[in-house]
C-alpha positions, 0 to 999 in steps of 0.5 A: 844175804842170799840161801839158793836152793838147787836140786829139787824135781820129780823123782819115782819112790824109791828114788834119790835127790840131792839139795843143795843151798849155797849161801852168800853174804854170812859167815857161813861156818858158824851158822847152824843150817837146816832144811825145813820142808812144807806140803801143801795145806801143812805147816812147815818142819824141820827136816834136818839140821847141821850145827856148827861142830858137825853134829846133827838132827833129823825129824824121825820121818827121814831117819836113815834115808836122808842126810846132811852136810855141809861144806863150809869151803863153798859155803854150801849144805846139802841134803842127800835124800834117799828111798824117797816116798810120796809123802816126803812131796813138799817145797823144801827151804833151806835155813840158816841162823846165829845168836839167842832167840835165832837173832839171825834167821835166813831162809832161801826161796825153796826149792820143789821135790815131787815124789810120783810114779 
């Protein structure tokens, strides 16, 4: 199983970022997927999250300025990050899981967003 992250860089506040993590090796389409995010000396957090029908969930920091997607055709989810702020600066890992209790539970390696001027 592989989740590849791409997409992250330095971008000015206010600024846009587009992620994305392709993944292999699972049966993507019924995998819930979420991008989580860790800055540093912090815990890591969920961000947002897709489940399979399509619905979705964000942490209330990101409410309205970012959004996710996926394509289940290129086996791909994206996080469509907008008016991003200093303190959305964290590594941000994509994440994929199935089955009670998150039986199967992936992660990719990350991917880094720094939000400077």
């Amino acid at each position: 199983v592989q989740l590849v992250e791409s997409g992250g860089g330095l971008v000015q506040p206010g600024g846009s970022l587009r992620l994305s993590c392709a993944a292999s090796g699972i049966i993507f389409r019924v995998y819930t997927m979420g991008w989580y995010r860790q800055a540093p000396g912090k815990q890591r957090e969920l961000v947002a999250a897709i489940f399979t029908d399509d619905t979705t969930n964000y942490a209330d920091s990101v409410k309205g300025r970012f959004t996710i997607s996926r394509d289940n055709a290129k086996n791909t989810v994206y996080l469509q990050m907008n008016s991003l702020k200093p303190e959305d600066t964290a590594a941000y890992y994509c994440n994929a899981i199935w089955g009670t209790n998150r039986r199967y539970d992936y992660w990719g390696q990350g991917t880094q967003v720094t939000v400077s001027s």
